[in-house]
VEXPA-671123 format. One line per 10 residues: number of its first residue (from 1); their letters; for each residue x, y, z of N, C-alpha, C, O. Coordinates in nm, 4 decimals, always signed. Each point is the difference from the previous one (the first is absolute). Example, Ala and Ser with C-alpha at 12.3 -4.5 7.8 and 13.67 -1.06 7.14 Angstrom:
1 = as = +1.3190/-0.5690/+0.7800/-0.0890/+0.1190/+0.0000/+0.0900/+0.1200/+0.0000/+0.1036/-0.0019/+0.0665 | -0.1386/+0.1069/-0.1385/+0.0820/+0.1190/+0.0060/-0.0770/+0.1090/+0.0730/+0.0509/+0.1108/+0.0169 .
//
This chain:
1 = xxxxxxxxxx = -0.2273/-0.4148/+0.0038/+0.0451/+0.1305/-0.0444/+0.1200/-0.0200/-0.0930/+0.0963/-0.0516/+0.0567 | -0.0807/+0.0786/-0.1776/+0.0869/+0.0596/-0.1146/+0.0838/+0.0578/+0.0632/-0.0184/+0.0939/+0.0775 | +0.1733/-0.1745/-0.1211/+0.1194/+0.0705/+0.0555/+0.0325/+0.1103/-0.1074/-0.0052/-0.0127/-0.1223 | +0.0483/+0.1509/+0.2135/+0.0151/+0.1301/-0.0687/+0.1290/-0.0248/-0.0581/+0.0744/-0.0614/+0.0765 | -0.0230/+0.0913/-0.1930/+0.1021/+0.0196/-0.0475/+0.0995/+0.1380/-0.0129/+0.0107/+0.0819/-0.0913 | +0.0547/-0.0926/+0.2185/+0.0720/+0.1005/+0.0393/+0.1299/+0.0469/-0.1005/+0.0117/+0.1160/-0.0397 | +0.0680/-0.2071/+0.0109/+0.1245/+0.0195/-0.0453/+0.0647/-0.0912/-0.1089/+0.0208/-0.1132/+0.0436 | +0.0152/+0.1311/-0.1689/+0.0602/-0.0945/-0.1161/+0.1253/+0.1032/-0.0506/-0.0076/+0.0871/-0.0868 | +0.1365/-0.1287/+0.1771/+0.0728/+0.0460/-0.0442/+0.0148/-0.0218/-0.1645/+0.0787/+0.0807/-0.0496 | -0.1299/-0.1600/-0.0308/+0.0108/-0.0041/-0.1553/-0.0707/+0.0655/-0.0431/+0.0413/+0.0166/-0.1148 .
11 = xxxxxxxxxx = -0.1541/+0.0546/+0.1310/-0.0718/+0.0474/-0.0507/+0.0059/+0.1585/-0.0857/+0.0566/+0.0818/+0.0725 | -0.0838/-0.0440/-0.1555/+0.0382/+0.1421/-0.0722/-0.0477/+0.1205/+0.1112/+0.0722/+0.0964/+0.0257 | -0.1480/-0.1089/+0.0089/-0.0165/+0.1028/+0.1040/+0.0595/-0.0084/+0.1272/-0.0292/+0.0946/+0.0732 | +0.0973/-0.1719/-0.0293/+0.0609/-0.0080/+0.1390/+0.1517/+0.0670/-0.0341/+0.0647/+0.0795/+0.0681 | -0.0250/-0.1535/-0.2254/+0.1375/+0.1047/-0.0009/+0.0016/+0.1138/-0.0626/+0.1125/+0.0415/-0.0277 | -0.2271/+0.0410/-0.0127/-0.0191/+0.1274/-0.0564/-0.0575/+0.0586/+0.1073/-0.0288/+0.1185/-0.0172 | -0.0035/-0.1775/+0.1503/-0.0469/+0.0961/+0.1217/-0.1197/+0.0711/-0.0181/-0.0263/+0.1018/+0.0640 | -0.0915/-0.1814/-0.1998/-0.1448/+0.0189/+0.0233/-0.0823/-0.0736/+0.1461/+0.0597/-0.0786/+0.0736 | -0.1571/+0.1072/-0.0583/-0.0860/-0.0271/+0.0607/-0.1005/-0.0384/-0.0450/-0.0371/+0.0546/-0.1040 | -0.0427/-0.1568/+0.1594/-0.1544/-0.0195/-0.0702/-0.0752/+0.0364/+0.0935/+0.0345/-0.0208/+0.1163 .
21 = xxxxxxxxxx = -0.1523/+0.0824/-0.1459/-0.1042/+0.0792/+0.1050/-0.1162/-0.0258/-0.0450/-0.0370/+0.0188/-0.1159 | -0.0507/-0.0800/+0.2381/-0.1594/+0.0241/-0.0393/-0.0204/+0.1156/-0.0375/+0.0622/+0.0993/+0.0378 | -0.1996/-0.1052/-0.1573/-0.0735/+0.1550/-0.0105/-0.0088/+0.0904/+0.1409/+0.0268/+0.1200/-0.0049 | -0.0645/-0.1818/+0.1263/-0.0245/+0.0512/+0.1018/+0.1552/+0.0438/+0.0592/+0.0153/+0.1211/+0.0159 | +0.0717/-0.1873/+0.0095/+0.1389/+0.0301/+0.0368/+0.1143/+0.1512/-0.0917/+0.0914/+0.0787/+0.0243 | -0.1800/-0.1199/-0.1289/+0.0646/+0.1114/-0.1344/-0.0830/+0.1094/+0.0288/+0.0737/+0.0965/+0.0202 | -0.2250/-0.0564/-0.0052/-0.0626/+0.1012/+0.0477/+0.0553/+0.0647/+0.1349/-0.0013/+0.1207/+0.0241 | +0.0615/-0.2445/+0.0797/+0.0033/+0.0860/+0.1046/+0.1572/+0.0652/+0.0097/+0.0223/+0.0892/+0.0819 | +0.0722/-0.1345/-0.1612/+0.1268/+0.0600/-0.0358/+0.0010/+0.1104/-0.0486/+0.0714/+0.0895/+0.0453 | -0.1791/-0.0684/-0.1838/-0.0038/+0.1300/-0.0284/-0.0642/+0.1002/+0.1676/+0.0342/+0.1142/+0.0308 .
31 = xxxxxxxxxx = -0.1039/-0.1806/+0.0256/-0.0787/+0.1308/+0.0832/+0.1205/+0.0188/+0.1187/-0.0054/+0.1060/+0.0624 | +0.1125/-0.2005/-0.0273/+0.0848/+0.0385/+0.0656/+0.1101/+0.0967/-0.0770/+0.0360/+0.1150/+0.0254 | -0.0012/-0.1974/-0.1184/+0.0779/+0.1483/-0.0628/-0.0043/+0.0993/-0.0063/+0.0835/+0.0815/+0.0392 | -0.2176/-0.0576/-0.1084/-0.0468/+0.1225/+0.0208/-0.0209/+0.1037/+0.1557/+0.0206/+0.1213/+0.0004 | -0.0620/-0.1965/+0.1153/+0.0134/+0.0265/+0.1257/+0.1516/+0.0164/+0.0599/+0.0337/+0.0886/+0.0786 | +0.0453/-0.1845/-0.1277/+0.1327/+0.0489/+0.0615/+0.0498/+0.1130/-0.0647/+0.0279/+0.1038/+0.0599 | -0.0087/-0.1294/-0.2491/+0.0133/+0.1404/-0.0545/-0.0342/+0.1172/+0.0866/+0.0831/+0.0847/+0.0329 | -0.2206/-0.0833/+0.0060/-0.0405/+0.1407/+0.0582/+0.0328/+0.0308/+0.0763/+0.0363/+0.1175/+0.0052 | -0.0246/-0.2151/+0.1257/+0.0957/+0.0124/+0.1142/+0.1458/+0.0293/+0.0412/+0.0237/+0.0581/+0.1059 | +0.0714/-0.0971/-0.1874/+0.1101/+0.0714/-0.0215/+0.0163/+0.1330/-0.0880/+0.1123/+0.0487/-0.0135 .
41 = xxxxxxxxxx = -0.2127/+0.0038/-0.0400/+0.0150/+0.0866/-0.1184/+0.0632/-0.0022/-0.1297/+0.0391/+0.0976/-0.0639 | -0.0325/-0.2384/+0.0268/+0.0824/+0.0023/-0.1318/-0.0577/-0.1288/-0.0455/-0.0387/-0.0999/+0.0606 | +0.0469/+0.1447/-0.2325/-0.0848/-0.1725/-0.0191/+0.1455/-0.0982/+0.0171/+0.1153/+0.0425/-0.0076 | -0.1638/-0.2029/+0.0359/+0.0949/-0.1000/+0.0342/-0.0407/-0.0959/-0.1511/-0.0741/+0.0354/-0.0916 | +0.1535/-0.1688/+0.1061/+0.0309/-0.1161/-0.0799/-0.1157/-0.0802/+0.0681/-0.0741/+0.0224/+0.0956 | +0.0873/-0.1116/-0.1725/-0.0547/-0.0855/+0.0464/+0.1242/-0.1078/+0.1128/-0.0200/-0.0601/+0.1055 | +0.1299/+0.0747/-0.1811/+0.1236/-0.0735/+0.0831/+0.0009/+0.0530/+0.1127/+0.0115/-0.0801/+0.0927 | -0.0235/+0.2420/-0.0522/-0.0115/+0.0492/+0.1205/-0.0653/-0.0440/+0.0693/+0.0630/-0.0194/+0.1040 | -0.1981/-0.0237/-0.0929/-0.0997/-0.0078/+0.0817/-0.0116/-0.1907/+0.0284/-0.0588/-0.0419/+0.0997 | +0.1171/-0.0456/-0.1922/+0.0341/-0.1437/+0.0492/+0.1229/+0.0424/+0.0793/-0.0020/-0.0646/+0.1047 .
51 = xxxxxxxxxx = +0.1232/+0.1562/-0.1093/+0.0675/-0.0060/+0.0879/-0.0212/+0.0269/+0.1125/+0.0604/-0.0583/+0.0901 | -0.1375/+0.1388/-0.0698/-0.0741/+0.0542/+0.1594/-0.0810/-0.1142/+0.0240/+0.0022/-0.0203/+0.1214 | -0.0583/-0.0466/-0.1676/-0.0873/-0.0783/+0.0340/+0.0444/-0.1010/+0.0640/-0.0406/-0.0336/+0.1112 | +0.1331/-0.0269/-0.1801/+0.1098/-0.0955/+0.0459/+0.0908/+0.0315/+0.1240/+0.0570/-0.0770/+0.0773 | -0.0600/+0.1794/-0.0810/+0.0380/+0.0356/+0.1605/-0.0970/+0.0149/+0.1199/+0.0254/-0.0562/+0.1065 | -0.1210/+0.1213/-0.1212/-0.1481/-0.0432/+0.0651/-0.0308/-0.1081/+0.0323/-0.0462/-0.0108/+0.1136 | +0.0587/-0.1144/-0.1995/-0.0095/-0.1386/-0.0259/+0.0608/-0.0416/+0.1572/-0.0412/-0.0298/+0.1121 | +0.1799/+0.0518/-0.1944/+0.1202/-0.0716/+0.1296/-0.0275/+0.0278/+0.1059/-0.0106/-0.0859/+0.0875 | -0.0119/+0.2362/-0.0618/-0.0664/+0.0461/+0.1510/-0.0882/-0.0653/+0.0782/+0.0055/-0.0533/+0.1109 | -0.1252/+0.0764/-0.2303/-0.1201/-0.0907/+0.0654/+0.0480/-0.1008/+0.0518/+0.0086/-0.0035/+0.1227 .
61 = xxxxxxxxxx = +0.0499/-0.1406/-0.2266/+0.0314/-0.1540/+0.0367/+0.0759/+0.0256/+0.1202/-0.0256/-0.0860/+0.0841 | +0.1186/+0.1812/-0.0396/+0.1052/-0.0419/+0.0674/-0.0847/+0.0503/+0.1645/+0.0131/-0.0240/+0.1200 | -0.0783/+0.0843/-0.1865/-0.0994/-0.0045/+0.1691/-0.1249/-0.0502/+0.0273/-0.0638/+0.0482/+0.0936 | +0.0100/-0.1540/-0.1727/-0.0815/-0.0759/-0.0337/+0.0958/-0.1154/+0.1046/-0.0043/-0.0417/+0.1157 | +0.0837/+0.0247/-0.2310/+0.1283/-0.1310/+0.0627/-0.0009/+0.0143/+0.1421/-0.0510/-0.0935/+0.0618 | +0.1111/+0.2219/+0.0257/+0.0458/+0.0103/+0.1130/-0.1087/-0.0038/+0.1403/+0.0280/-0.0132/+0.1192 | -0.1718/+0.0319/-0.1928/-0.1181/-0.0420/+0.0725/-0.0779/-0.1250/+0.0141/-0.0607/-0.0496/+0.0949 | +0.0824/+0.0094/-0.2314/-0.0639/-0.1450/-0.0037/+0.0460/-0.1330/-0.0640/+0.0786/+0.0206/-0.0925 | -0.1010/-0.1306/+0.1116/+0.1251/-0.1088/-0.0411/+0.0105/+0.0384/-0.1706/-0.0410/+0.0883/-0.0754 | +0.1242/-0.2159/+0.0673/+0.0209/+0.0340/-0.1434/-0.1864/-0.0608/-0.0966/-0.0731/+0.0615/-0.0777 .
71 = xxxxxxxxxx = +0.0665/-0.1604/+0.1194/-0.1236/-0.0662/+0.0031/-0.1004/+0.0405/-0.0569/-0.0491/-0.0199/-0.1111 | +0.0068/+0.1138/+0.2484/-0.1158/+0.1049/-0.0055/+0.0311/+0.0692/-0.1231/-0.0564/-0.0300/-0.1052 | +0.1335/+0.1107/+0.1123/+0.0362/+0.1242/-0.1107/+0.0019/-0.1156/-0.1419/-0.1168/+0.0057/-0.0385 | +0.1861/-0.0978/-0.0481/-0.0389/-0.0618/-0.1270/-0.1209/-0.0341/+0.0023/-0.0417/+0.0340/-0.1107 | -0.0732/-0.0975/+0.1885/-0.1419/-0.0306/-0.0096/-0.0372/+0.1250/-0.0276/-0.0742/-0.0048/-0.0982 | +0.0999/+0.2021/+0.1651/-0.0836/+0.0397/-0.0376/+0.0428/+0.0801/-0.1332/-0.0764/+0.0830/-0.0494 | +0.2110/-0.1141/-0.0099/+0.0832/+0.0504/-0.0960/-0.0509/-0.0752/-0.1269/-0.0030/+0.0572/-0.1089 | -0.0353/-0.1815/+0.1246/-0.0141/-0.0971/-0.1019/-0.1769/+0.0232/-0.0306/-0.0645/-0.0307/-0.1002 | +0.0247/+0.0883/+0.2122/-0.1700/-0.0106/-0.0167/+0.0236/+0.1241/-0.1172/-0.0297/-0.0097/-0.1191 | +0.1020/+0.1495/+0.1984/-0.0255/+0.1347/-0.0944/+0.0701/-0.0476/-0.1035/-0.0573/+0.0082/-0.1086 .
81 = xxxxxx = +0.1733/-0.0595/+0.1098/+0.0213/-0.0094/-0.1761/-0.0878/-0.0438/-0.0757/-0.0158/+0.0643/-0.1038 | -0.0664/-0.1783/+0.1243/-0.1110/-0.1139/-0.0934/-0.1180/+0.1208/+0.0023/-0.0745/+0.0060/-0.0978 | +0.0613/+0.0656/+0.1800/-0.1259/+0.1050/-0.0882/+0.0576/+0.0800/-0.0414/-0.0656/+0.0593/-0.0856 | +0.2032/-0.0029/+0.1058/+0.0369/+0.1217/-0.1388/+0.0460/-0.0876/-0.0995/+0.0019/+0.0885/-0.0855 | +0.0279/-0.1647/+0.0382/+0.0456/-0.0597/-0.0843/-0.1195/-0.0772/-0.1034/+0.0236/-0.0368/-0.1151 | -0.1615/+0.0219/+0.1895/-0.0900/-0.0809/-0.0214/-0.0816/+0.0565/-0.1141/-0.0978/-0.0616/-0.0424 .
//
């Protein structure tokens, strides 16, 4: 398996705070936006909705973490990254 390339602090998009997204990852951003938009009643950013997300994130891991070793949780962190990323 092809190691995913997570992070290049040199890179032009890491210090302009782009993202790169599969076609599939970029489709499903728009359909959340649009879903959270509706859900709060106001349209949002796109910055809005990585910020919520990123808090969701932490949530999840941090009770992922508190149930199962650290172990468990990167095998099944490293499996889902290599198919969204794939």
């Amino acid at each position: 398996m092809t190691e995913v390339k997570l992070y290049n602090p040199r890179s032009h998009a890491t210090r302009t705070g782009k993202f790169r997204l599969t076609p599939y990852q970029y489709h499903r951003l728009g359909v959340l936006l649009s879903r959270y938009s509706a859900l709060i009643g106001r349209e949002v950013s796109q910055s809005v909705v990585f910020a919520r997300a990123t808090d969701l994130l932490t949530d999840h891991l941090e009770a992922l973490l508190s149930a199962h070793s650290m172990e468990a949780v990167r095998d099944t962190e490293l499996a889902a990254l290599h198919r969204a990323m794939g």
